[in-house]
C-alpha positions as CSV (number, residue, x, y, z in Angstrom):
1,X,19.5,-5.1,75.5
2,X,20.2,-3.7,71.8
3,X,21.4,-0.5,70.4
4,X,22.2,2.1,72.9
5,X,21.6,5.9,72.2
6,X,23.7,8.8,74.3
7,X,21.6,11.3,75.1
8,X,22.9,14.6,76.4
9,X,21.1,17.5,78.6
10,X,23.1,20.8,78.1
11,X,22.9,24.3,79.8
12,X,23.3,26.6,77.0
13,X,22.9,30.8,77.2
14,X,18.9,30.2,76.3
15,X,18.1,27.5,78.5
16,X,18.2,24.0,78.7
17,X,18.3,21.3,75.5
18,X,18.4,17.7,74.9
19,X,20.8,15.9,72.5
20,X,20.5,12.6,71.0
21,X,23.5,10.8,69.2
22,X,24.5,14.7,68.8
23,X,21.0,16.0,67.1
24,X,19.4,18.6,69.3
25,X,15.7,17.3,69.8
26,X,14.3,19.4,72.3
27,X,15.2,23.2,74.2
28,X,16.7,26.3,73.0
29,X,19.5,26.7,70.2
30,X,22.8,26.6,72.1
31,X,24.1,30.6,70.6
32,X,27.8,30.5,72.0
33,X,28.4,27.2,73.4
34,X,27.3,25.7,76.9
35,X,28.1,22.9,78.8
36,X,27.0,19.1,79.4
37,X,25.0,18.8,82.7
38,X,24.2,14.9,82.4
39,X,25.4,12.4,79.6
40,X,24.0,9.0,80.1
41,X,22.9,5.7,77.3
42,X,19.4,5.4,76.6
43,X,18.4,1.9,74.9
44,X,16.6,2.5,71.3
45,X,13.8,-0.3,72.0
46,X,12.6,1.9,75.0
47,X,13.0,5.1,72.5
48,X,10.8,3.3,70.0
49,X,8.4,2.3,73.0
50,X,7.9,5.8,73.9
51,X,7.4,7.4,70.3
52,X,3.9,6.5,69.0
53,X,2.6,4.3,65.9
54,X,2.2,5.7,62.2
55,X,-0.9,5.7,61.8
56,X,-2.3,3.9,58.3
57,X,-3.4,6.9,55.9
58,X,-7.6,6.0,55.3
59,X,-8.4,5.7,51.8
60,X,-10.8,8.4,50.7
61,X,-14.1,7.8,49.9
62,X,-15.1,8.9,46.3
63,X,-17.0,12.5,46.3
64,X,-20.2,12.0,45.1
65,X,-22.3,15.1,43.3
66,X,-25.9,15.1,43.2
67,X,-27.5,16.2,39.9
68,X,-27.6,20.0,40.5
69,X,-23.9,20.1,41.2
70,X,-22.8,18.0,38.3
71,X,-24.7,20.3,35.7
72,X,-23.0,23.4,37.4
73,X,-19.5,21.7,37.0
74,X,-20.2,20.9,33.6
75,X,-21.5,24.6,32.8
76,X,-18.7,26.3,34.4
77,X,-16.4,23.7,32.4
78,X,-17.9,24.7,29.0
79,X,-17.8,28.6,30.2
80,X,-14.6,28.2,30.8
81,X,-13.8,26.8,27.8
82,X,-15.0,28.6,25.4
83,X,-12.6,31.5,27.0
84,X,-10.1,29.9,26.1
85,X,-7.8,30.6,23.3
86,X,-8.3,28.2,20.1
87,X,-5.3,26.8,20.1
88,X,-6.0,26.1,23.7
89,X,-9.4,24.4,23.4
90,X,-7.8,22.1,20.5
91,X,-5.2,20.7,23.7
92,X,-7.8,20.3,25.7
93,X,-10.3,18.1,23.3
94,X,-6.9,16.2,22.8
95,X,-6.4,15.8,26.1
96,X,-9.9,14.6,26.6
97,X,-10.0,12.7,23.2
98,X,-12.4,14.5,22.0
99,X,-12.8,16.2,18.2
100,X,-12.4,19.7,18.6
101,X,-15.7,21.6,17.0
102,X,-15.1,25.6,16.0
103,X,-16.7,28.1,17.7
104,X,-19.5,29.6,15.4
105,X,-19.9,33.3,15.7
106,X,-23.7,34.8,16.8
């Protein structure tokens, strides 16, 4: 046997809740006290038993566009763009590491 955990089951004003090691897991808030119905050891390898596996995160597959989509994103990045403020744009070629080119006027 290893480790042992006291659990606690208390009648409070709202109910019923369960303690372990003095953390309230389960059952109402105890709002003005209440009283211990049953204290008794629970061993942590059983607690461990019971609770269930993590669960390895999958790794996510890379999104794929087809054609279409990929010219929309790029349209909507240049509208967008172009919105911008100058000094704006020139952070963003920067950030891209691309040479800024001005805006010529219609």
């Amino acid at each position: 046997m290893g480790k042992t955990i006291e659990c606690l089951i208390a009648e409070v004003p709202g109910g019923v809740c369960v303690y372990l090691n003095g953390y309230r897991i389960a059952g109402s808030k105890p709002w003005g006290g209440g009283r211990v119905i049953h204290r008794f050891g629970i061993d942590v390898d059983d607690v461990r038993a019971a609770l269930p596996k993590p669960r390895k995160p999958r790794p996510k597959k890379p999104k794929v566009l087809g054609e279409a989509q990929e010219w929309r994103l790029l349209h909507e990045y240049i509208r967008r763009y172009w919105r911008l403020p100058e000094a704006q744009r020139r952070r963003e070629c920067r950030k891209w590491g691309i040479t800024p080119t001005p805006r010529t006027k219609k």
